[in-house]
C-alpha positions in Angstrom: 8.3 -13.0 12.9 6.2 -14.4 9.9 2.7 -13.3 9.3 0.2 -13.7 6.1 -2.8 -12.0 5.2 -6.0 -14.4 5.9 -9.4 -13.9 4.2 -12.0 -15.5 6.0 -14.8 -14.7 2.9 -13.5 -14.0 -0.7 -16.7 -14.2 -2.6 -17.1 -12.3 -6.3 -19.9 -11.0 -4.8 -17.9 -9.3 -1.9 -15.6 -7.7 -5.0 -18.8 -6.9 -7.1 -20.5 -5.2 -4.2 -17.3 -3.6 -2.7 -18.8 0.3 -3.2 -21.7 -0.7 -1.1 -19.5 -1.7 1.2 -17.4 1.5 1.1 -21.2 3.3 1.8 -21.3 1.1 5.0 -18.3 1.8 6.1 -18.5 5.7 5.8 -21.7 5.5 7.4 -19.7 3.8 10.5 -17.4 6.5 10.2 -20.1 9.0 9.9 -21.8 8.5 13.5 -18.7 8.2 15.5 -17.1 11.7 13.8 -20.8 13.3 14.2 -21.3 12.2 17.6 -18.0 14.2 18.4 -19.4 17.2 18.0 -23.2 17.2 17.5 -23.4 16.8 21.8 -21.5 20.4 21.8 -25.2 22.6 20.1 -27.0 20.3 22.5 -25.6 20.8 25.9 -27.9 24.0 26.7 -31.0 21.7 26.6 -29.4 18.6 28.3 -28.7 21.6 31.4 -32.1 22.3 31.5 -33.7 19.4 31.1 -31.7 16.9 33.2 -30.4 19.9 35.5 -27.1 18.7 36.0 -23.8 20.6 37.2 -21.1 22.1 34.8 -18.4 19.4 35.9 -21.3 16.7 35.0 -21.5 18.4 31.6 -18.0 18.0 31.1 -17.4 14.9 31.3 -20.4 14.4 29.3 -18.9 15.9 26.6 -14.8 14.6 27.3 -15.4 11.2 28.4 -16.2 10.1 24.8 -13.0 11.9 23.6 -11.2 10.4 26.0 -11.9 6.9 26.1 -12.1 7.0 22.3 -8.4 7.9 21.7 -6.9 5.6 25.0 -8.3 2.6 23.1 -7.4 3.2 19.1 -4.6 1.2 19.6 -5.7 -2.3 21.3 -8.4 -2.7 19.1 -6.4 -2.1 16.0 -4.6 -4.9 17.0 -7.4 -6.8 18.3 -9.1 -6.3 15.1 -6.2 -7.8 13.3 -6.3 -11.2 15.0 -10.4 -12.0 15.3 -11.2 -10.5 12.4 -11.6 -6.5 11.3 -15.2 -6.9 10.1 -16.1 -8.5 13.3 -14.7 -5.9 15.5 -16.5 -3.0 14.0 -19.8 -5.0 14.0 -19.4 -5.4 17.3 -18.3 -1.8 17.9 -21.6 -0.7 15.7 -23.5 -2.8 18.1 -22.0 -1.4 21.4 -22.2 2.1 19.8 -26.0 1.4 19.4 -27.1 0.2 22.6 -24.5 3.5 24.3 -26.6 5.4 21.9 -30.3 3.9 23.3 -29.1 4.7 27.3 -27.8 8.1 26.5 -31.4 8.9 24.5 -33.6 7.4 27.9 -31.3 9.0 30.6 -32.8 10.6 33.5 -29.8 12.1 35.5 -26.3 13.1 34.5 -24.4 10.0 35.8 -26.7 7.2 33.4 -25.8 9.9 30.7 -22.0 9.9 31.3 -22.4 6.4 31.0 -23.7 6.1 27.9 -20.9 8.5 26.5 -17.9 6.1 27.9 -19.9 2.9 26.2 -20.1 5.4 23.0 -16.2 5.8 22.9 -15.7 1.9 23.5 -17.7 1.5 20.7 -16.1 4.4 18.8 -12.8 2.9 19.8 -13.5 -0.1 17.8 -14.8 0.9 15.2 -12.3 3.5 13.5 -9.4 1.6 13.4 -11.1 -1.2 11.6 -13.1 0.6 9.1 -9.4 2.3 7.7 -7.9 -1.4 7.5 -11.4 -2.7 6.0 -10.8 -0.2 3.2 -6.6 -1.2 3.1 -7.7 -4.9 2.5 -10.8 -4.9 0.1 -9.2 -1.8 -2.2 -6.1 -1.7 -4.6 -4.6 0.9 -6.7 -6.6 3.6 -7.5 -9.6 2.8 -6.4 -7.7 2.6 -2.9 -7.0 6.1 -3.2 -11.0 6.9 -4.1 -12.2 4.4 -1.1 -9.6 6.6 1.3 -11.2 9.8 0.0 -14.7 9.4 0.4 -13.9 8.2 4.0 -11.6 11.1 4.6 -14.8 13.6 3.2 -16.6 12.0 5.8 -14.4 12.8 8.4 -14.3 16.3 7.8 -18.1 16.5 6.3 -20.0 14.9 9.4 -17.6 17.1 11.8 -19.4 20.0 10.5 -22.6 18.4 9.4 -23.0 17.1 13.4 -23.6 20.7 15.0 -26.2 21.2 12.0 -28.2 17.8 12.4 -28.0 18.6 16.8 -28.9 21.7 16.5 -31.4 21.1 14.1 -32.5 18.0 16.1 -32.3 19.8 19.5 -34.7 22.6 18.1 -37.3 20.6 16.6 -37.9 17.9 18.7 -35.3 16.8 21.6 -32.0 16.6 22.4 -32.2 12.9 23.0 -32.7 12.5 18.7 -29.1 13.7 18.6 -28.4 10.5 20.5 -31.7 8.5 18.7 -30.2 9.2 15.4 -27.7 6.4 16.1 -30.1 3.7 15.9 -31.2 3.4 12.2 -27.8 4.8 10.8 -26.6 2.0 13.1 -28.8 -0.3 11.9 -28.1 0.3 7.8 -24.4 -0.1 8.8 -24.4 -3.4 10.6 -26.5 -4.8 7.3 -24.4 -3.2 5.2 -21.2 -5.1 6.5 -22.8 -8.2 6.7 -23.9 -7.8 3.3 -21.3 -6.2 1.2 -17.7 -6.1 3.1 -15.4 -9.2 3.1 -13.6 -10.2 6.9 -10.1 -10.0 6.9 -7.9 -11.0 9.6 -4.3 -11.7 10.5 -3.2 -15.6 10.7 -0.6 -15.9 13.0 1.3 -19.4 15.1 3.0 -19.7 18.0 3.9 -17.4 20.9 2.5 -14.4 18.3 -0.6 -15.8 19.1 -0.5 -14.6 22.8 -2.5 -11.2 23.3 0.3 -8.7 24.6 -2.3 -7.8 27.9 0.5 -5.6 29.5 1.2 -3.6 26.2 -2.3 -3.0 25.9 -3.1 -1.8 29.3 0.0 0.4 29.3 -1.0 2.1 25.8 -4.4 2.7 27.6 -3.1 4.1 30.3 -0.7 6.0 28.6 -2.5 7.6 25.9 -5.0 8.1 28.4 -3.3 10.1 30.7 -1.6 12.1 28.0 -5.7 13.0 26.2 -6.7 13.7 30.2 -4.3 16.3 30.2 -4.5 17.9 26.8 -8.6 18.2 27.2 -8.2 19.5 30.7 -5.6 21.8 31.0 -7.6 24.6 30.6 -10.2 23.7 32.9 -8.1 22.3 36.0 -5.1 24.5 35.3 -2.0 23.5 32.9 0.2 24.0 36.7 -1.6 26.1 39.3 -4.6 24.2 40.0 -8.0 25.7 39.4 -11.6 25.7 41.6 -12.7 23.3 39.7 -9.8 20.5 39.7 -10.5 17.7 41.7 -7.8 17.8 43.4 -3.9 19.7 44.0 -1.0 19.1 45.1 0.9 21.6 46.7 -1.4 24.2 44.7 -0.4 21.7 41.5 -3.3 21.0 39.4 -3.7 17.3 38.4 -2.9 18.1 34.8 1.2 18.1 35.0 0.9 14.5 36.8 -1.1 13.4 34.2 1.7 14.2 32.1 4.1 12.9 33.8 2.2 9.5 33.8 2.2 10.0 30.1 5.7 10.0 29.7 6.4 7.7 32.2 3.9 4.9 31.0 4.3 5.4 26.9 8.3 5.0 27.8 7.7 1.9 29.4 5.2 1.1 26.6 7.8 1.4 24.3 10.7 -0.5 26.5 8.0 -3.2 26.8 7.5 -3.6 22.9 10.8 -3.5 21.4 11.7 -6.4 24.1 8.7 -9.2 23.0 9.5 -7.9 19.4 12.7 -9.2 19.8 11.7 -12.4 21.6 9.6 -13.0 19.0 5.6 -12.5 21.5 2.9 -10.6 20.0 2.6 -7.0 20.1 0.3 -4.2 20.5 2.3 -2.0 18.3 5.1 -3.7 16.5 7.3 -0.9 16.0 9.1 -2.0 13.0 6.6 0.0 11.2 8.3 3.1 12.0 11.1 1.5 9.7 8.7 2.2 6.7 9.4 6.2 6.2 6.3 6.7 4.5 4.7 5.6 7.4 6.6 7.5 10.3 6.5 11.0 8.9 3.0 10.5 7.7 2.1 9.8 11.5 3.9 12.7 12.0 2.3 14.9 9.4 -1.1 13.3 10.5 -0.7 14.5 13.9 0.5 18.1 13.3 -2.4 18.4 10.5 -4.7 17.3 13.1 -3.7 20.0 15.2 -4.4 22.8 12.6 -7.6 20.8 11.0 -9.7 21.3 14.6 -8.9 25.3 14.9 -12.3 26.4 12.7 -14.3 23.6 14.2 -13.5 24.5 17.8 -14.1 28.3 17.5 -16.5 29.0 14.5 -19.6 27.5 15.9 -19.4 29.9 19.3 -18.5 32.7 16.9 -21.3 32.2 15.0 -23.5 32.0 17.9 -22.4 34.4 20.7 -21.0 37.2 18.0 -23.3 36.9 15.2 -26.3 36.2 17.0 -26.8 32.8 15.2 -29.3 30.0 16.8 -27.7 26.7 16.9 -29.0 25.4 14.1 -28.3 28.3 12.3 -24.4 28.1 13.0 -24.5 24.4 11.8 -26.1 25.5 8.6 -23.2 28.0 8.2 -20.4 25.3 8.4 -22.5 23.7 5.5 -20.2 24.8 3.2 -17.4 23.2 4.8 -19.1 20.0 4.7 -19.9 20.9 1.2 -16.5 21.5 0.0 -15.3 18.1 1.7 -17.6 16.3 -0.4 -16.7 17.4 -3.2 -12.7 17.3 -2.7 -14.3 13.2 -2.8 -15.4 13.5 -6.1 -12.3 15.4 -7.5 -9.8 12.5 -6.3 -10.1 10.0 -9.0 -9.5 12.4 -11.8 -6.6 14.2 -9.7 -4.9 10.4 -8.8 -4.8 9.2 -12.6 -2.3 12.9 -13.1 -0.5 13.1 -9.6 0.6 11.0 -6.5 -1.1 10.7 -3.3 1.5 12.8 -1.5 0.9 15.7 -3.9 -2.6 15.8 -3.4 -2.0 15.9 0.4 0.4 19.4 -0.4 -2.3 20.4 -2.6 -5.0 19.9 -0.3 -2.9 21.3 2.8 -2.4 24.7 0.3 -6.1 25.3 0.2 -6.6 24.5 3.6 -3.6 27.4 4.5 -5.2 29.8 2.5 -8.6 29.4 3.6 -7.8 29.6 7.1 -5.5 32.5 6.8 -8.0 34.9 4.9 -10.7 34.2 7.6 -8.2 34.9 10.4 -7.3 38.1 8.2 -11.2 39.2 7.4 -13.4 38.0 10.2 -15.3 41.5 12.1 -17.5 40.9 14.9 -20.4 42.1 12.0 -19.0 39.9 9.1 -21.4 37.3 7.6 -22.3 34.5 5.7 -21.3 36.0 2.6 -17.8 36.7 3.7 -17.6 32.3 5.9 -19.2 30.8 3.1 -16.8 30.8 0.2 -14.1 30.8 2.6 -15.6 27.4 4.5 -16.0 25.5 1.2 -12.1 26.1 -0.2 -11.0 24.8 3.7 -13.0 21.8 3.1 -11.8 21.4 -0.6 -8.4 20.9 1.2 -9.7 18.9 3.9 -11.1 16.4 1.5 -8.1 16.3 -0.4 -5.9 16.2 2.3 -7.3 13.9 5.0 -8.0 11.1 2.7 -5.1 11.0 1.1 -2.8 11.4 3.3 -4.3 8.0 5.0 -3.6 6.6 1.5 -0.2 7.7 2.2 0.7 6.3 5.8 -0.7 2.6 4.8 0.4 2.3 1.4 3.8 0.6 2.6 1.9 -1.2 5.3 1.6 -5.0 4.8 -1.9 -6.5 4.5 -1.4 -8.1 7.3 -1.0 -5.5 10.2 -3.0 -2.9 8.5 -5.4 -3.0 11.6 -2.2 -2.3 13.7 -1.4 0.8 11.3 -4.8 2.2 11.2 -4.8 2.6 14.9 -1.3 3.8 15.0 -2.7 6.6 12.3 -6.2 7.2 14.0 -4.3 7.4 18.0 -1.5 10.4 16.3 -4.6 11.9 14.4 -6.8 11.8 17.8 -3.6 12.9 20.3 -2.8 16.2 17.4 -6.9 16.9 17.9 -6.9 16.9 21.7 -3.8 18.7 21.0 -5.2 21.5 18.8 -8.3 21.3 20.9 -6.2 22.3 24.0 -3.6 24.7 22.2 -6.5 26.7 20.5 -8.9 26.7 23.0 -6.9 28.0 25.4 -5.4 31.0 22.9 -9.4 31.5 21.8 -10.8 31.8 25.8 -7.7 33.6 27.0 -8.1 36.2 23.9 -11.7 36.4 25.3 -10.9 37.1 28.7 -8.1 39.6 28.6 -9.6 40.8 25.3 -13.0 42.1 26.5 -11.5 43.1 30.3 -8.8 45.7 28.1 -11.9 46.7 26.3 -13.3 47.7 29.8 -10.5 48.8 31.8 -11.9 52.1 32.0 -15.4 51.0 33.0 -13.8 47.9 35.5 -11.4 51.0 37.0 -14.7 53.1 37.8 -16.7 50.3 38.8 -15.2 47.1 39.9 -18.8 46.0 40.8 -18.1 44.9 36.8 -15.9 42.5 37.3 -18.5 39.6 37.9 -20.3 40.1 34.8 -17.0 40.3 32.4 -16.0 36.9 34.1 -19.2 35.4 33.1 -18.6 36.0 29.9 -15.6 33.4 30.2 -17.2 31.4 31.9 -20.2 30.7 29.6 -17.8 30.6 26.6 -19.8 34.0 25.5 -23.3 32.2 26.0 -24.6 34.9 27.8 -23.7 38.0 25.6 -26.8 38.5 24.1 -28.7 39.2 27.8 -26.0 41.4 28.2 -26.3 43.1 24.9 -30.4 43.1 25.4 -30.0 45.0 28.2 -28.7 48.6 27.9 -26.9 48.9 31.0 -24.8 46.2 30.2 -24.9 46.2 26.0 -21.5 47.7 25.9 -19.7 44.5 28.0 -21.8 42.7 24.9 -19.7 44.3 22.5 -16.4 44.2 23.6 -17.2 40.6 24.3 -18.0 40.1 20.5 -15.2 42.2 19.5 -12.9 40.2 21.9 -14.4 36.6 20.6 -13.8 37.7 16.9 -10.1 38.1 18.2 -10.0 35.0 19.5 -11.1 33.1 16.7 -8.5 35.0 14.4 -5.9 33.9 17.2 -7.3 30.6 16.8 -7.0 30.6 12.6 -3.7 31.8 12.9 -2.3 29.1 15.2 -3.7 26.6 12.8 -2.8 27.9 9.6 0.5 27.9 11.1 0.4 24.1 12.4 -0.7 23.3 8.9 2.2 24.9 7.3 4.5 23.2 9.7 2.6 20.0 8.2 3.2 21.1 4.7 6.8 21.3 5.5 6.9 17.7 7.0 5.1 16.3 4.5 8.4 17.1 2.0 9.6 14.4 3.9 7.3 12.0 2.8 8.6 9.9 -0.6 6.1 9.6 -3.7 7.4 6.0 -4.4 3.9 5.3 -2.8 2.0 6.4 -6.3 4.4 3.9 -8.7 3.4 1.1 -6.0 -0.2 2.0 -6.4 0.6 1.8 -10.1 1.4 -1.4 -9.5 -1.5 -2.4 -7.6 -3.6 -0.7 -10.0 -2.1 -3.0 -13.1 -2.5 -6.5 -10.9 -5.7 -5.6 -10.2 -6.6 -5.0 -13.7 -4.9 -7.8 -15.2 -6.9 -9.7 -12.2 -10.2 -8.9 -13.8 
């Protein structure tokens, strides 16, 4: 299996304008991370303005998550063969146009829609923005390209609920969708402009698209996001009202496991067999021979896990228990965009004294301490003073570690099927989100639940004509605890909701500053060869110029 890297455009002025081009791409980034979340601070006005059902609203908000993650992987390697810069135009476009019929739709089905074009488009255009950066950076500047797109990650996921909130307040919620078009816009010029095509170049039977390796990783990865992002609503085995459908009593989430397994196994079986008739492959799994690369992907996905726990619960926290307006609680995650930013900055300076990897630990320490001391110090009357410093140290070590540990699972990567190891690295960081989505959102809702109904066993005891109003505080995910506290009868269900919610969220913390220790720990698996090949790079490049 031969392959060589193929630049279809290799202009100077490609390598003179290569920072613009790294502004484009984190601008592509940028929409698709902020678009994740900034939907969540929006949903209350798409209820009442579209009047659609909770299971519409759900899939309004999952479908995108879902679609986005089952397809990582097939346009990784897509974007290999036709050409990466192509790919993510085209995903930019599609994103656009998903992003024009969810702004204009007049019903919940036209907007559920637009959110499954949204994670095509998304689908397309992560994968190829990380292999983008692989082929038109070396050396240290690599590692600078990999951190300002890794700030981005973890800036726009807390700048989204601040711009849709903001958005949502001040003129409509269908901005938080119009948004898309000029960003859009400035990011298809820019990579027209400033970023070089790259591609694979490839003969023979390795030339065929692998069709059933593709579908299978869809189907596969798929099923296995279904199940993570619906366990709690359908039931994670005793099936709920609202699943579709049971089995026996068997919610639909354990088959969609079982699919999982079933389907990624034969994805697997089905991959090491062309690979060793020499056919093109989705994944060619020989990667997993690079170490740097398989316990990156591993580290990835666990730090992926832990990274989601303050984005999940803080914004309803800040909301429901502090009394924040949504715009309010995107302001105070601010500092956590804040600190991400300028993790960015500190990364050259930090690369010319240590390796990639130890930036990574460094950055996963901060992260670990931050998310441990608000787990420790959060009260259901804490406030801004007490998030704020806290936020902007957790996205110090996002910054740091994010980025760089990116750096970390291509370095060893060939040129060549970079576009194949993006994916790979954007699917286990998208499976460990869903992951830490499901883990901690369950442990945050459940603390609700039983938190606030222990609070009122007394009152529930005396008057079980209770029960329906402690239930709904579940059920709105603590949207309706300031009616209850506004009304006296009720304020005292309001505060051992908040009190139960600030549990929650320290349940929440704790989980994740425990996945991101286990990441820590992986990550000593991970060999700093990577910074004396960067090194190298680094010298070529300069003896280049």
């Amino acid at each position: 299996m031969s392959s060589s890297p193929h630049s279809t455009v290799s202009s100077d002025r490609y390598v003179k304008y290569r920072w613009w081009g790294l502004l484009a791409i984190s601008l592509g980034v940028a929409i698709i991370i902020m678009d994740a979340t900034i939907v969540s601070v929006a949903v209350p006005s798409i209820v009442e303005d579209l009047g659609i059902s909770s299971t519409e609203i759900q899939w309004v908000q999952e479908i995108y998550t879902l679609l986005f993650a089952a397809l990582l992987l097939t346009w990784g390697r897509i974007a290999d063969r036709v050409g990466r810069r192509r790919i993510m135009a085209i995903g930019i476009i599609i994103f656009v146009a998903a992003s024009v019929l969810c702004a204009v739709a007049d019903n919940g089905a036209v907007l559920i829609a637009g959110r499954a074009l949204q994670g095509l488009g998304g689908s397309m255009i992560l994968p190829t923005t990380l292999a983008l950066l692989n082929a038109n950076f070396s050396g240290r500047e690599r590692g600078i390209a990999f951190a300002v797109w890794g700030s981005t990650i973890g800036g726009m996921a807390a700048v989204g609920p601040l711009l849709g909130g903001w958005l949502t307040e001040n003129a409509s919620w269908r901005w938080a969708f119009g948004i898309n078009i000029p960003v859009g816009a400035l990011v298809l010029l820019g990579l027209l402009l400033f970023v070089a095509e790259s591609s694979e170049k490839v003969s023979g039977a390795l030339q065929r698209l692998d069709v059933v390796g593709a579908l299978l990783s869809i189907l596969g990865f798929g099923a296995l996001v279904f199940g993570l992002i619906e366990g709690r609503n359908y039931g994670w085995w005793t099936a709920t009202a609202d699943a579709p459908f049971s089995v026996g009593g068997i919610s639909p989430v354990p088959f969609a496991f079982a699919v999982a397994i079933l389907v990624l196994t034969a994805f697997v079986l089905w991959e090491r067999s062309r690979t060793a008739a020499g056919k093109g492959v989705v994944l060619d799994l020989s990667l997993f021979r690079i170490p740097s690369f398989a316990n990156g992907n591993v580290t990835a996905l666990i730090v992926s896990f832990g990274e989601f726990g303050l984005i999940l619960s803080l914004p309803l926290w800040f909301q429901n228990v502090l009394g924040y307006t949504a715009f309010e609680a995107g302001l105070a995650l601010v500092p956590l965009a804040a600190g991400s930013f300028l993790a960015s900055g500190a990364v050259a300076g930090l690369s010319r004294r240590l390796s990639p990897i130890v930036v990574v630990r460094i950055g996963l320490g901060l992260e670990i301490l931050a998310i441990a001391t608000l787990a420790l110090l959060i009260r259901p009357d804490s406030t801004g003073w007490l998030t704020s410093p806290i936020l902007l140290v957790y996205g110090m070590g996002v910054g740091l570690a994010t980025a760089q540990l990116t750096s970390v699972v291509l370095a060893d990567v060939p040129l060549d099927r970079s576009g194949q190891g993006s994916a790979t690295q954007s699917t286990a960081r998208q499976t460990g989100s869903a992951l830490g989505i499901a883990v901690l959102g369950t442990a945050f809702f459940t603390t609700l639940q039983l938190g606030t109904e222990s609070r009122l066993s007394d009152a529930l005891a005396a008057s079980p004509s209770l029960q329906p109003l402690v239930d709904s505080v579940t059920a709105t995910s603590g949207g309706n605890i300031a009616s209850l506290a506004a009304d006296p009868q009720t304020a005292f269900i309001a505060d051992a909701a908040r009190a139960a919610m600030t549990d929650g969220a320290s349940l929440a913390g704790w989980i994740a500053a425990g996945a991101l220790v286990i990441g820590l720990l992986t990550s000593l698996r991970i060999r700093t060869s990577v910074a004396a090949q960067d090194s190298v790079s680094e010298e070529r490049t300069t003896a280049g110029e």
